[in-house]
BASEDREN-833300 format. One record per residue: residue in one letter; x, y, z of N, C-alpha, C in turn. Coordinates in steps of 0.001 Angstrom, whole numbers, padded with zeros to 6 digits, always signed. Example, Ala and Ser with C-alpha at 12.3 -4.5 7.8 and 13.67 -1.06 7.14 Angstrom:
residues 2
A+013190-005690+007800+012300-004500+007800+013200-003300+007800
S+012850-002250+007080+013670-001060+007140+012900+000030+007870
***
This chain:
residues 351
X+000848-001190+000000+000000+000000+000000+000879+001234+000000
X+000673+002281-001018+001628+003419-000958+001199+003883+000016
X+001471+005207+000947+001975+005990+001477+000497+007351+001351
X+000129+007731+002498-001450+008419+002319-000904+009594+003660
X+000044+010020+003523+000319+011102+004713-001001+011425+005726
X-001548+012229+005836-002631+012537+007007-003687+011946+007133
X-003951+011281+005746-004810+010144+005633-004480+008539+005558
X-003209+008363+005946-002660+007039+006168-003824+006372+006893
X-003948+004932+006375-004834+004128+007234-003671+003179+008334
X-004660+003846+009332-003084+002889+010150-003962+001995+011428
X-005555+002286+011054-006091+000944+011960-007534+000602+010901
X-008494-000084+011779-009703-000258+011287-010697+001113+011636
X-010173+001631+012581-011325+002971+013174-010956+003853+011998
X-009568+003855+011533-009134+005179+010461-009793+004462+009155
X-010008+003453+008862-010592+003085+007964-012089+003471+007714
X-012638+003364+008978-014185+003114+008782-014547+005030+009113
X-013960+005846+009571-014134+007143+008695-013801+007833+007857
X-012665+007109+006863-012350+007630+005766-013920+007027+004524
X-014967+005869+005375-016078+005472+004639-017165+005918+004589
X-017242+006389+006590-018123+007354+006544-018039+009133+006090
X-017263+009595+005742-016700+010927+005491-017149+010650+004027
X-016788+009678+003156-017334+009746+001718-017029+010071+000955
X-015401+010510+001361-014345+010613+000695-013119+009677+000397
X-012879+009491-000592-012353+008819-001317-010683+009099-001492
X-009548+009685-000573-008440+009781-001196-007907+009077-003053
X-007432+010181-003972-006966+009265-004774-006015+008544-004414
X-004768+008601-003476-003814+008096-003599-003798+006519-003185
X-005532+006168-002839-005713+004513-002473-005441+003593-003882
X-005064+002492-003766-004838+001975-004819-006393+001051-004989
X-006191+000433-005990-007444-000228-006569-007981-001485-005370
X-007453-002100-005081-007787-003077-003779-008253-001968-002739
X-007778-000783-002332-007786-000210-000948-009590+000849-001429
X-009891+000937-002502-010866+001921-003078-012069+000933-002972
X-011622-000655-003169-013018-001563-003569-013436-001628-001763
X-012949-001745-001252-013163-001779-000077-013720-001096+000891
X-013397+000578+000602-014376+001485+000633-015516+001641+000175
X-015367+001039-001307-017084+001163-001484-017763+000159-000733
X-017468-001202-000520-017915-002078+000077-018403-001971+001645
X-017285-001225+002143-018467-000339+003870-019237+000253+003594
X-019264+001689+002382-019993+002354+002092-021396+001539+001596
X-021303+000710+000735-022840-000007+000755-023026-000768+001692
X-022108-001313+002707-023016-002281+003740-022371-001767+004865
X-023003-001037+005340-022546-000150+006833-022654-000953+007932
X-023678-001882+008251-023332-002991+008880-022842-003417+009413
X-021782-004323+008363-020600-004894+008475-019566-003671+009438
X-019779-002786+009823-018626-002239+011221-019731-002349+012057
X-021032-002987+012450-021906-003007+013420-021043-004770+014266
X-020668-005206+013232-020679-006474+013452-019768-006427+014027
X-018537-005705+013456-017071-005585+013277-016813-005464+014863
X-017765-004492+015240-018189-003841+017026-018168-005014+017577
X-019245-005827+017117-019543-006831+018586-018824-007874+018617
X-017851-008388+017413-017158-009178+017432-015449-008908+018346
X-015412-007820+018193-014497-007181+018726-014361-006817+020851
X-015853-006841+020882-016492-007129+022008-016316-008090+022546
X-016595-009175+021895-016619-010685+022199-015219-010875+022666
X-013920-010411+021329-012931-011023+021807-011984-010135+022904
X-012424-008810+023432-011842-008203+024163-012187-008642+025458
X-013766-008844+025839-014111-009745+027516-012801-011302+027116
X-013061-011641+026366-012379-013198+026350-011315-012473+026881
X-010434-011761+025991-008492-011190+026442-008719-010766+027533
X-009973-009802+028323-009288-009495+029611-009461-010825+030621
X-010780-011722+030484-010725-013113+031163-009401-013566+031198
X-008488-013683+030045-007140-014780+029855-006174-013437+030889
X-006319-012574+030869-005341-011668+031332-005249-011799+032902
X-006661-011379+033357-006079-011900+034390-006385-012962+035458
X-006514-014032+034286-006186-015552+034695-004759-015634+034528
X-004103-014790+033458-002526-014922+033996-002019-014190+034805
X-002256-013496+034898-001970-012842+036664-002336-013151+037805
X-003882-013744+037870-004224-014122+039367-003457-015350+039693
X-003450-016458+038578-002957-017751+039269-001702-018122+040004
X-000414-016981+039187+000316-017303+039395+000863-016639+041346
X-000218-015781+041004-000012-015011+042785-000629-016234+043270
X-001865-017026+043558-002131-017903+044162-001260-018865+044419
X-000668-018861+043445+000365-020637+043326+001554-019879+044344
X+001962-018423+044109+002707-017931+045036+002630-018171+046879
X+001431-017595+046964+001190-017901+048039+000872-019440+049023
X+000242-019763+048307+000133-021348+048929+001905-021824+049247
X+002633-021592+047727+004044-022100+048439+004420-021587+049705
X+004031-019801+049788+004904-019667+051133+004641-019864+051686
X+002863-019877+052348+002269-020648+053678+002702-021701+053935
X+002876-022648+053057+003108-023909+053423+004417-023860+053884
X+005578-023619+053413+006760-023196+053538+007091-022435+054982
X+006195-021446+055343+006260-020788+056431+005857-021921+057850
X+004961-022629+057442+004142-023770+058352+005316-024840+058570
X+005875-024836+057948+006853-026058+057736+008112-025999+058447
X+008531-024613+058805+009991-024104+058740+010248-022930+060094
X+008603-022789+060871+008381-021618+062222+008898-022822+063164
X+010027-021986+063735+010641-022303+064425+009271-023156+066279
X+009606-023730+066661+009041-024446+067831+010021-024093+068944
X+008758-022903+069500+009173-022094+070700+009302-022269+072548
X+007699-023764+072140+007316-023974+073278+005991-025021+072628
X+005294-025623+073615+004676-026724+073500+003563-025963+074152
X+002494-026451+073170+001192-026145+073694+000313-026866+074606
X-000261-026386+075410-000444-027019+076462-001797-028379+076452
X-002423-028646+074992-002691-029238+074649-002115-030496+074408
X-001115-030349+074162-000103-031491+073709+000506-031675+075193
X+000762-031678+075895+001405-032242+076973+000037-033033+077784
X+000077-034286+078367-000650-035845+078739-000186-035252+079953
X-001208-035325+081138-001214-035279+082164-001770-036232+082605
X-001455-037085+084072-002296-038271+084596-001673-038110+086176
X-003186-038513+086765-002709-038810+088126-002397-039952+088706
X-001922-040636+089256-001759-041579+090004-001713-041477+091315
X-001557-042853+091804-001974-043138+093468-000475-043724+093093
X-000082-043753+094791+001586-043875+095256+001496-045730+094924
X+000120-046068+095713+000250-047664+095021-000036-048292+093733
X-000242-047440+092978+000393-047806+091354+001666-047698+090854
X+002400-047410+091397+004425-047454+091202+004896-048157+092676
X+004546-048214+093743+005102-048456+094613+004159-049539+095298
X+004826-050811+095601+003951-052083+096801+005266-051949+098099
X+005004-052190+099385+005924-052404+100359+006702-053639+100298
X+007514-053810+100882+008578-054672+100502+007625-056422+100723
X+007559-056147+102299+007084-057239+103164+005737-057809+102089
X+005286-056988+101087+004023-057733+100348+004687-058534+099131
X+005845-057104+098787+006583-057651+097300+007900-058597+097411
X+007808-059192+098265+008063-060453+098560+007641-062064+098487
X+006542-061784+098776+005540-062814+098794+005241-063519+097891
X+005106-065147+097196+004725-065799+096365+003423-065974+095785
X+002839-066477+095240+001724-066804+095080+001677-068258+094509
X+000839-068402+094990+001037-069915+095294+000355-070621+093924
X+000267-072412+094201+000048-072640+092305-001034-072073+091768
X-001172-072002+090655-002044-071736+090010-003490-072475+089726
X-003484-073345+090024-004685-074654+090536-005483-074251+091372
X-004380-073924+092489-005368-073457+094251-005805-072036+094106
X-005624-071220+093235-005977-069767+093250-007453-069679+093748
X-007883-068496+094010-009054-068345+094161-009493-067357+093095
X-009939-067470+092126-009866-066653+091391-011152-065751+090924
X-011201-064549+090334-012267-063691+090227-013624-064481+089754
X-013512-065253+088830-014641-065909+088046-014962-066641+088992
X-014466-067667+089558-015218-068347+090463-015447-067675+091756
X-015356-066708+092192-016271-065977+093232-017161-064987+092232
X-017207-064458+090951-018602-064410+090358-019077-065689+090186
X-019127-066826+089681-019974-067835+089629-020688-068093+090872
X-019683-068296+092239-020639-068599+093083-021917-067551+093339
X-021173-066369+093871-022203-065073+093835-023623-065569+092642
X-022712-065629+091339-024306-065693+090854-025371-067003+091418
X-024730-067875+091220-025573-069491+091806-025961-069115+092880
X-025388-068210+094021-025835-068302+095460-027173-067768+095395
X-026894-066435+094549-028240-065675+094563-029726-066213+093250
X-029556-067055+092634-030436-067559+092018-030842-068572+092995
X-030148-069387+093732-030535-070289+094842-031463-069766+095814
X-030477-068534+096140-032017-067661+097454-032874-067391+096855
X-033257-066652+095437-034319-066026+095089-035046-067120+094946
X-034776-068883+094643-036038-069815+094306-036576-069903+095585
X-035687-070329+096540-035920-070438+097940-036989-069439+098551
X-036577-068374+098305-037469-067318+098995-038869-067059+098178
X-038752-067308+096349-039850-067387+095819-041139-068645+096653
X-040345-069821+096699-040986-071205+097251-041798-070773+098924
X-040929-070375+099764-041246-069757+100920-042486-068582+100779
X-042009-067593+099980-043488-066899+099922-044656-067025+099046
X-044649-067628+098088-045621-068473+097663-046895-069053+098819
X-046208-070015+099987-046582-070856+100779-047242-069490+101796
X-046185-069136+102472-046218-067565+103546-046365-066491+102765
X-047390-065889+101829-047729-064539+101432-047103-062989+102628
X-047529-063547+103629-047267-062084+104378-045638-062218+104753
X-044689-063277+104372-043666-063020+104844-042751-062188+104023
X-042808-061809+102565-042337-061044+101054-042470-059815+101812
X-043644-059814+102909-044137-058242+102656-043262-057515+103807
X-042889-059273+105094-042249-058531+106416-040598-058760+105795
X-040611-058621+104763-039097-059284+104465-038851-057232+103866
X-039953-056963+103489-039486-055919+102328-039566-054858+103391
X-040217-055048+104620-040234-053551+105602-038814-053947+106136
X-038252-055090+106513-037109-055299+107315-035913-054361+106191
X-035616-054779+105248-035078-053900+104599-034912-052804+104244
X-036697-052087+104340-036629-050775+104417-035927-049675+105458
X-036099-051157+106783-035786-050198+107894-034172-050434+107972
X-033452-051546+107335-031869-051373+107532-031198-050127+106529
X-032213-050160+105274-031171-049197+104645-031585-047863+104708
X-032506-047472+106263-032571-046120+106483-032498-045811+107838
X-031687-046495+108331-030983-046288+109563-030088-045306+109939
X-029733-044683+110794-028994-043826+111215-027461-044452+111046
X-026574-043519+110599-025427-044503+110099-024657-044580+111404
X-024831-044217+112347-023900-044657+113532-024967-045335+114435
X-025861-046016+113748-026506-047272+114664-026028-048290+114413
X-025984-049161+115871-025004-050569+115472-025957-051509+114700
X-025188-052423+114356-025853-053606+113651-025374-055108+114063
X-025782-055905+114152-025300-057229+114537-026084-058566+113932
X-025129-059057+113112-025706-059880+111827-026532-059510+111087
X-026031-058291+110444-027446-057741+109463-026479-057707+108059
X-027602-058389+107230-027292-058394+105969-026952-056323+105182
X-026217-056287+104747-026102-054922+104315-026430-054727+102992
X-026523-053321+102461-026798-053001+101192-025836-053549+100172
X-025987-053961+099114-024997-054268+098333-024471-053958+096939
X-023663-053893+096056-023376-053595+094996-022716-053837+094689
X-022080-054277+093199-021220-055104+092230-020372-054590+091813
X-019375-054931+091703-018306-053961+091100-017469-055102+090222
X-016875-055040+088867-016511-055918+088097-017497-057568+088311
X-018380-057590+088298-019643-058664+088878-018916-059274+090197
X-018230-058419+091180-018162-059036+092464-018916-058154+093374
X-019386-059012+094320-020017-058142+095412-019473-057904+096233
X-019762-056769+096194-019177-055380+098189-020474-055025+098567
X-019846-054224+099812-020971-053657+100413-020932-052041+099760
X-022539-052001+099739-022301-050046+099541-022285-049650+100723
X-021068-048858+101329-020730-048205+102358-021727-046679+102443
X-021960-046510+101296-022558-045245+100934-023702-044780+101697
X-024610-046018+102411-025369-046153+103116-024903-045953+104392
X-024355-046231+104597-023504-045947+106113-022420-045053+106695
X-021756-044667+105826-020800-043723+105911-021020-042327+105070
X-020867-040897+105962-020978-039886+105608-019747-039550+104842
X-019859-039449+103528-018921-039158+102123-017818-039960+102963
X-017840-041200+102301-016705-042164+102401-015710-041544+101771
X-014530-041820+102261-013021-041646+100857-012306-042386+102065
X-011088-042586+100987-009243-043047+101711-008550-042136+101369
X-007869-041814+102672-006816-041518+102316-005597-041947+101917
X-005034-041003+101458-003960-041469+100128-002757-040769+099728
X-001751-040814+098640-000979-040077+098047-001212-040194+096444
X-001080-038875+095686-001328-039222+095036-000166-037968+094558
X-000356-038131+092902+000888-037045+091992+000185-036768+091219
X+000749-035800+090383+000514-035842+088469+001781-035997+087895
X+001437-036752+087064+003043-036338+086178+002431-036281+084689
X+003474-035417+084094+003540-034912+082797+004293-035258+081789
X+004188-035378+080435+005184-035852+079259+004491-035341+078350
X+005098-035337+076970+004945-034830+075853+004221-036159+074700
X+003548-036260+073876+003365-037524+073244+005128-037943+072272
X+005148-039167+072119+005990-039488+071836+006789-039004+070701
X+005580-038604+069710+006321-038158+068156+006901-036748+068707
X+006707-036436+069659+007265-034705+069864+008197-034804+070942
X+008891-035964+071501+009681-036029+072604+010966-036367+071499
X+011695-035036+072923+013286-035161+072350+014195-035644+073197
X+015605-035628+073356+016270-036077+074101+016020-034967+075082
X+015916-033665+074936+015801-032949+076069+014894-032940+076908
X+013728-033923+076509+012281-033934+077169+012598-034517+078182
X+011917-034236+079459+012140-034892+080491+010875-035084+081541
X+010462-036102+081807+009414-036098+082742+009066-035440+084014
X+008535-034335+084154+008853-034275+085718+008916-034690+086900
X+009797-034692+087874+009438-034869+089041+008251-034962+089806
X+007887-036078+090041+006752-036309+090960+006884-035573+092365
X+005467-034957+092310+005257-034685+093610+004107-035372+094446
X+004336-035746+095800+003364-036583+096038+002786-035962+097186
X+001347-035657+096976+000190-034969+098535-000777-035852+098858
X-001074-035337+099742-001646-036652+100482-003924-035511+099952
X-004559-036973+099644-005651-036932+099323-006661-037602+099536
X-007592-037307+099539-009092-038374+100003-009792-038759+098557
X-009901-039708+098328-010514-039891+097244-011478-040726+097546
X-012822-040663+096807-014496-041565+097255-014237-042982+096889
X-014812-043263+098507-014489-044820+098579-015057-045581+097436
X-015786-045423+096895-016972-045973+095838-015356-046005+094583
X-014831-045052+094321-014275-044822+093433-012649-045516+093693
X-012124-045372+094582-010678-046298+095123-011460-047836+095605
X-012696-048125+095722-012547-049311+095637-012860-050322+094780
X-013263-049150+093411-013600-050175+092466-012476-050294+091550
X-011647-049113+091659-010171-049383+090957-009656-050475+091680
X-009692-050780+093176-009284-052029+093705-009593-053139+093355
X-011035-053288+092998-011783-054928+093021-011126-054577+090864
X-011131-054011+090230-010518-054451+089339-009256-055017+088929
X-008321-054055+089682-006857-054749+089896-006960-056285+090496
X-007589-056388+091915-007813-057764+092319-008703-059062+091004
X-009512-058507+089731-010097-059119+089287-009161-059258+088085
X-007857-058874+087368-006538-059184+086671-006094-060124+087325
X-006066-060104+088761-005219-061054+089034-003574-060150+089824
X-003830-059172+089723-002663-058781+090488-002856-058267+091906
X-002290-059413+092716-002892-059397+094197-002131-058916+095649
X-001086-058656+094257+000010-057923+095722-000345-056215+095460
X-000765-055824+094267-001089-053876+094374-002612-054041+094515
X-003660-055028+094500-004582-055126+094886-004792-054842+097081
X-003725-056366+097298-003579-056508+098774-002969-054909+099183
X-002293-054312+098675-001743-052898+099181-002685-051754+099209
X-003842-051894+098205-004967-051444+098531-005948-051237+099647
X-006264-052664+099886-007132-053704+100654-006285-052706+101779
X-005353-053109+102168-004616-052436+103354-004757-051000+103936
X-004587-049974+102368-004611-048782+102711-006007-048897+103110
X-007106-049068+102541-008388-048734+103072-008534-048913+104469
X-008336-050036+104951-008245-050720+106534-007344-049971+107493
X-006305-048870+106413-006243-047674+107679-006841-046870+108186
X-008015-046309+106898-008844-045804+107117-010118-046034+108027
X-010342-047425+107452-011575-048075+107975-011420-049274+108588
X-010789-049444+109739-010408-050512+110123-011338-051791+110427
X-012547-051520+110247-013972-052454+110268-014593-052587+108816
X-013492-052844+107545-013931-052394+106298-014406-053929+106117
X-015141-054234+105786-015739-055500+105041-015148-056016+103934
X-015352-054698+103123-015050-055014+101628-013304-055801+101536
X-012166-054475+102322-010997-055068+102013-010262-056247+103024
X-011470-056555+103797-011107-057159+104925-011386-058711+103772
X-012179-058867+103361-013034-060180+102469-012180-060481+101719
X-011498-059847+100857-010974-059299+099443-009390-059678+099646
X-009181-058641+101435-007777-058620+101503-007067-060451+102332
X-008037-060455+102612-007760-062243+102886-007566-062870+101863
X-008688-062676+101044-008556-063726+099565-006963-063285+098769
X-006625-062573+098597-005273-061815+098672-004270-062427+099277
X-004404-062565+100707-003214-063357+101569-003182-064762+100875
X-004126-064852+101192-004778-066455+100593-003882-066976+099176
X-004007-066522+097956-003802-066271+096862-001732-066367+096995
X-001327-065832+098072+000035-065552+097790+000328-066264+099551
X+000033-067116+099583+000903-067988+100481+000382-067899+101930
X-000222-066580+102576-000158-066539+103707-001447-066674+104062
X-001084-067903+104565-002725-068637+105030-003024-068541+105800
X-002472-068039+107308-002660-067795+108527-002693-066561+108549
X-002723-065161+108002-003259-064029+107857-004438-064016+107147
X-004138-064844+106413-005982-064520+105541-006736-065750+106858
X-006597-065989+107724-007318-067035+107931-008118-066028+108982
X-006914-065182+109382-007597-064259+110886-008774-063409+109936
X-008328-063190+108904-009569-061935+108269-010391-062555+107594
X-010587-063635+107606-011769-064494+107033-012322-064828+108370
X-011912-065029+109305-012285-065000+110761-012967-063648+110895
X-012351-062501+110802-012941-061032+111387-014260-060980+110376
X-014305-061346+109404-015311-061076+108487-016420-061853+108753
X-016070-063362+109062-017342-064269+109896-018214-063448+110895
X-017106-062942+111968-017805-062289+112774-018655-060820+112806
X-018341-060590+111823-018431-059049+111707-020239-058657+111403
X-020634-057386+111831-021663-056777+112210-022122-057116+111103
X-022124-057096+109575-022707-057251+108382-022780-059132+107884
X-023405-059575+107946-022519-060714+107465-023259-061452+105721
X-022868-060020+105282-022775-060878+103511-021652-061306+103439
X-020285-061705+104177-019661-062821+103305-018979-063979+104232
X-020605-064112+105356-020363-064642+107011-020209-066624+105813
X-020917-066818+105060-020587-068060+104758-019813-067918+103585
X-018865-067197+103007-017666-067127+102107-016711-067079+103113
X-016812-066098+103721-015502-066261+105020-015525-067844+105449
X-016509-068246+106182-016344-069721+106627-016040-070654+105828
X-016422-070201+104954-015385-071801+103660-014312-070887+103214
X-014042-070345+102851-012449-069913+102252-011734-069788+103804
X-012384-069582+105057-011371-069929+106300-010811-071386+106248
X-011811-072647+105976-011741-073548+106070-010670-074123+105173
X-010653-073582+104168-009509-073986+102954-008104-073616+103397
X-008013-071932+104224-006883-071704+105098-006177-072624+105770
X-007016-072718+107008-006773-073898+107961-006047-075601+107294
X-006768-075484+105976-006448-077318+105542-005123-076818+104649
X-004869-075396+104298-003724-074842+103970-002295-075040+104681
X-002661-074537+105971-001975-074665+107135-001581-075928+107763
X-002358-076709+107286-002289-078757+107904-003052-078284+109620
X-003983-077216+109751-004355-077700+111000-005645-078560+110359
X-005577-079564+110673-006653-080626+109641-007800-080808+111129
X-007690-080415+112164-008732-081030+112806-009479-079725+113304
X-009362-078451+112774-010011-077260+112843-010344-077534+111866
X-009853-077648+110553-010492-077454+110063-011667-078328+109378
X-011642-079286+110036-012789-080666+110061-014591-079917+110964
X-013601-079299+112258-014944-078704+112631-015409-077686+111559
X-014586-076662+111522-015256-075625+110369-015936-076395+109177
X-015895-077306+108932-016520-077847+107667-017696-078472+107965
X-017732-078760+109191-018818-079966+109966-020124-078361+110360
X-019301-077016+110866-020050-076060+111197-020957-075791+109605
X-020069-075297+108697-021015-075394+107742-021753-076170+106680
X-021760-077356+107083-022568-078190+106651-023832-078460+107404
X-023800-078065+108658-024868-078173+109828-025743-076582+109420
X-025104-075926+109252-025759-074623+108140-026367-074461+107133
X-026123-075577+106664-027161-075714+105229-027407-074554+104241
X-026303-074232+104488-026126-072871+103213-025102-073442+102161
X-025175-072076+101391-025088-072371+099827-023302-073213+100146
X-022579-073217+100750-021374-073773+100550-021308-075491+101312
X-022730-075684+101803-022494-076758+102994-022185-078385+101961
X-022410-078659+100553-022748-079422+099950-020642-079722+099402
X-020636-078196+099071-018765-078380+098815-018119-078772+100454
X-018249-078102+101811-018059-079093+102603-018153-080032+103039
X-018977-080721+102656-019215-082403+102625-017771-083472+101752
X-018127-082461+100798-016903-082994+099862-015136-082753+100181
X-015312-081928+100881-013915-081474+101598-013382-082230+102680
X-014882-082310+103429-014335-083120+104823-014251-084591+104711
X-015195-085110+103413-015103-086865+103254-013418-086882+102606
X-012924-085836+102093-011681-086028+102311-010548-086353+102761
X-010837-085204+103885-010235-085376+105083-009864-086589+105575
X-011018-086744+105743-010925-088322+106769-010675-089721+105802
X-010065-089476+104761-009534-090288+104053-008033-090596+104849
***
């Protein structure tokens, strides 16, 4: 295209008013003149020229700054992550550090206990079979007592005031052979003290100690120093952590239990029953024999015929064989739930 000084076409806008103006430079050549006439009859065609031009200018600024925004995004994500990855660890949040308390007799038993054997594994007395009996004993009374009041109607009814009136007794009224309130703990039975004692607890020692979880412990981590204060914690609650330890099978931090309570409560039923079966369990048959004794006698007597046969097993422990012939002869003349296994004990005997 030659050369059009002030009328140079140098876009499409300079074009399309050199069409509308209606002037014609000569100096267009023959291609650049047909073309003019051709807007000039279809004016149009720059209507179109508009919206197509429209079309592709939203598209270019869309691509524009899709190339600008992404690459700031992709920017940033690297450095967060980068920053997350690489901030220095100032201190430990207090989330992350495991706190737990313990009692002094979960790390520590006394010597004179942690000594002690336990004897074979045959003779144990073990958790399941004092739930089995418990359960048989008490399906045995309930037919018994169903059969009985069936026959005696009004006796269900003097059975249910007698009870009313033990478990609303004044708790420093005595009792003498009275069945007590009861409750299960790992399916063994205790007594609920709860009835009788104003906010039971033992006293105790207890700590916290602290650590870090493992993926975040360094060589510099260090556990702290235990400190140990002395605390009361609800009997309900230290003695069912007890009857569970005793129901594993571990009978020397069980028996250290049994013990601490009996400083507290030196007329305790529960660890008096428990803490025999304990002696029992690890050799010392003539200590469990006295507290299977204290428990026979004792003001409550839910475990007056468990004490008398697990005394009796003491005694034939011990080789005193002709005590323990009477004790077996006593509860068989009792006719309670154990008198049928003393029969079988004592035709032993006298073999």
């Amino acid at each position: 295209m030659k050369n059009l000084n002030k009328n140079k076409i140098h876009s499409r806008a300079d074009f399309e008013k050199l069409a509308q103006s209606g002037n014609i430079p000569p100096e267009l050549d023959d291609f650049e003149r047909d073309a003019l006439e051709g807007w000039k009859t279809n004016a149009a065609s720059f209507d179109l020229l508009k919206k197509t031009d429209k079309r592709f200018l939203k598209q270019k600024t869309y691509l524009w700054m899709a190339a600008v925004l992404v690459p700031v995004f992709v920017l940033i994500y690297i450095g967060v992550n980068f920053n997350s990855g690489n901030t220095p660890k100032t201190g430990k949040k207090s989330s992350q550090i495991k706190r737990a308390y313990i009692e002094k007799t979960d790390v520590e038993t006394p010597a004179k206990i942690e000594d002690l054997k336990p004897i074979a594994q045959k003779k144990i007395i073990l958790a399941k079979t004092l739930q089995q009996n418990f359960q048989d004993k008490n399906e045995t009374q309930q037919r018994e007592t169903s059969a009985v009041n069936e026959e005696n109607p009004e006796i269900e009814l003097e059975t249910k005031k007698a009870e009313e009136i033990r478990d609303n007794l004044p708790v420093k009224t005595e009792r003498h052979n009275l069945k007590a309130a009861e409750m299960y703990v790992n399916d063994l039975l205790i007594v609920d003290y709860r009835k009788y004692r104003f906010k039971p607890a033992i006293k105790t020692e207890q700590a916290i100690i602290t650590g870090t979880p493992a993926n975040m412990e360094s060589q510099e981590d260090e556990v702290e120093e235990m400190q140990w204060e002395q605390v009361n914690i609800p009997y309900v609650e230290y003695i069912s952590k007890t009857m569970g330890i005793f129901a594993r099978g571990n009978y020397k931090k069980a028996l250290t239990r049994y013990l601490e309570i009996l400083d507290t409560y030196p007329d305790d039923l529960n660890a008096s029953f428990y803490g025999a079966l304990c002696y029992y369990n690890l050799g010392e048959f003539d200590r469990a024999y006295q507290l299977f004794t204290s428990c026979k006698i004792h003001k409550f007597n839910n475990f007056t015929e468990e004490s008398a046969w697990y005394g009796a097993k003491s005694l034939i422990s011990m080789k005193e064989t002709d005590k323990a012939k009477m004790q077996l002869e006593e509860i068989i003349s009792n006719k309670g739930f154990y008198a049928e296994k003393a029969r079988i004990e004592l035709e032993k005997l006298k073999k």
